[in-house]
C-alpha positions as CSV (number, residue, x, y, z in Angstrom):
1,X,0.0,0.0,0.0
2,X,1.1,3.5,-1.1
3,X,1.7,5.7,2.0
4,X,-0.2,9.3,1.2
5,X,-0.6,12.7,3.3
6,X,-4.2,14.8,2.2
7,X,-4.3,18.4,3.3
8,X,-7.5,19.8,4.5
9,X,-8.9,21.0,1.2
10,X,-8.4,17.9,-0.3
11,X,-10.1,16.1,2.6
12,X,-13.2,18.4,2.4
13,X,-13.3,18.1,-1.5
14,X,-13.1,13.9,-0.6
15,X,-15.4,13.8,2.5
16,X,-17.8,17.1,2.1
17,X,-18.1,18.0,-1.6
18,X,-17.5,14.4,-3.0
19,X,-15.6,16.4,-6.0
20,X,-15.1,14.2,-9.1
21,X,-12.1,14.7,-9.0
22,X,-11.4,12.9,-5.9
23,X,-13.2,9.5,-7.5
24,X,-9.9,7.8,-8.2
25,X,-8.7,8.6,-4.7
26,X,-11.9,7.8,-3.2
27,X,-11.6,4.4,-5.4
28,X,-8.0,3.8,-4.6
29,X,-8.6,3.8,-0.7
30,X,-11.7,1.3,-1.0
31,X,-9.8,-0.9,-3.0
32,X,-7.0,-0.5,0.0
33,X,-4.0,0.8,-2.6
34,X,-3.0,3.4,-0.7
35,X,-3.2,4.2,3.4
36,X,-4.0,7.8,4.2
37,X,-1.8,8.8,7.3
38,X,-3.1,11.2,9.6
39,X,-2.8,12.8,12.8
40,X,-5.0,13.8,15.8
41,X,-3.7,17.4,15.3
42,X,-5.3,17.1,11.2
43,X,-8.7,15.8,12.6
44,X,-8.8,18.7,14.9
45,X,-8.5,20.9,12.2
46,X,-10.8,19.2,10.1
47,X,-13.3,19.5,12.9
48,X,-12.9,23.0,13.5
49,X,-12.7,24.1,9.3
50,X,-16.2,21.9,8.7
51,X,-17.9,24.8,10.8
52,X,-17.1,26.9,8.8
53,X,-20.3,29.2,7.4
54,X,-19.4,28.6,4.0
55,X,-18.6,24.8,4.8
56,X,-21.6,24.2,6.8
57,X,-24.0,25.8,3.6
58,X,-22.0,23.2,1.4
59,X,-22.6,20.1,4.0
60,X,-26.1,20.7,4.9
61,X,-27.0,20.4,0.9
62,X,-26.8,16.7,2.3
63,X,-29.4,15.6,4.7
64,X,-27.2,12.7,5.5
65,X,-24.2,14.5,6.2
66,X,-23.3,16.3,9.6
67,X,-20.2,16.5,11.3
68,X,-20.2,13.4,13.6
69,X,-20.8,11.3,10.2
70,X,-18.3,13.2,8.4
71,X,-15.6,12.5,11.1
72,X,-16.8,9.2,11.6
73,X,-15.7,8.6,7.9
74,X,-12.3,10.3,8.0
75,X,-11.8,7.8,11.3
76,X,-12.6,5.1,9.1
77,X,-10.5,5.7,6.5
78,X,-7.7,7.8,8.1
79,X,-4.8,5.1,9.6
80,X,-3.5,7.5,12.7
81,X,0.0,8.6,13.5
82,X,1.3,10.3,16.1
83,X,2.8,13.6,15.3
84,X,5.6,13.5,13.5
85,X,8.8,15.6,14.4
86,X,9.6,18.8,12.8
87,X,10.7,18.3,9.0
88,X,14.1,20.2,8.2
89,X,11.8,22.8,5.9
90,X,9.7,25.3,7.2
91,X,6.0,26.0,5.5
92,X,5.6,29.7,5.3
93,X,1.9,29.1,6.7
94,X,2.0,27.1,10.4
95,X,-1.3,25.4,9.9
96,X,0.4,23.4,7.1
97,X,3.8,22.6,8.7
98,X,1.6,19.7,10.3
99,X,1.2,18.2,6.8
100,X,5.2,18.8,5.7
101,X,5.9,17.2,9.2
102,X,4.3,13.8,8.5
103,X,5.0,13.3,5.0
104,X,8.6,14.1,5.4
105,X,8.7,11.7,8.3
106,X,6.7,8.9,6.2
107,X,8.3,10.0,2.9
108,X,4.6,10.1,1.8
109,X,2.8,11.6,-1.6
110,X,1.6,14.7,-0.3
111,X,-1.7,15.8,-1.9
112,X,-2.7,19.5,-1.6
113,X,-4.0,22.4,-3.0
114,X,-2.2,24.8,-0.7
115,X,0.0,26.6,-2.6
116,X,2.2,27.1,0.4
117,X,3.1,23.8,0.4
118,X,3.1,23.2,-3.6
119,X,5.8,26.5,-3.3
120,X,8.3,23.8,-1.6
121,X,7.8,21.0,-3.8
122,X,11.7,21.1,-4.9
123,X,12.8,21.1,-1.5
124,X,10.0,18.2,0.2
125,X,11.2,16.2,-2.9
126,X,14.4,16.2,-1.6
127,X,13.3,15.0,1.4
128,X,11.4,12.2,-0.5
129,X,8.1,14.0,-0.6
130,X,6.6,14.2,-3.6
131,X,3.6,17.2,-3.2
132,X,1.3,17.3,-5.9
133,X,-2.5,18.9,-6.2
134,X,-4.0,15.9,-8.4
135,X,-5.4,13.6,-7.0
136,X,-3.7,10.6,-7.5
């Protein structure tokens, strides 16, 4: 199994907006090709980003969705790690160092749409990160 790190926006666009573009990801972690590493510290944000205002019009579209199912399902999917130490490279925005962090500690695909963290992509894929935005 592929080892892969998902930033928040590509969680949501998995878990909340069920973008098309996420089908092969969604498909890939059914079929158990790839395990999606995680941390406490990401659920927490997850938790906190999918109350949103803007977030909550988008989930409540969905009469099955709320946030207890939603973070039942990234439980279900989501293998947990404990946070990983600091990676040598700094993120220019602290809410995504958490991300770097674990991928550079995993030597993970990185998935995001941050540009933040798709600015270091030379430097995490010297660290054996490779940080794309498509989804797999």
């Amino acid at each position: 199994m592929r080892p892969l790190v998902l930033d928040t926006n590509i969680v949501l666009d998995l878990l909340v907006f069920q973008d098309a573009a996420t089908a092969p990801l969604r498909w890939a972690l059914q079929q158990k090709n790839v395990v999606w590493l995680a941390t406490a510290p990401m659920r927490d944000e997850l938790e906190r980003v999918l109350g949103y205002p803007q977030i909550v019009r988008q989930w409540q579209k969905n009469p099955a969705q709320s946030i207890p199912s939603m973070l039942a399902r990234f439980d279900a999917q989501a293998s947990i790690r404990p946070v990983a130490p600091r990676a040598p490279v700094s993120c220019r925005d602290p809410d995504d160092q958490k991300f770097i962090d674990l991928a550079v500690a995993h030597q993970t695909l990185l998935l995001s749409r941050d540009q933040a963290v798709l600015f270091m992509k030379k430097r995490l894929l010297a660290l054996g990160v490779l940080a794309v935005t498509a989804i797999l």
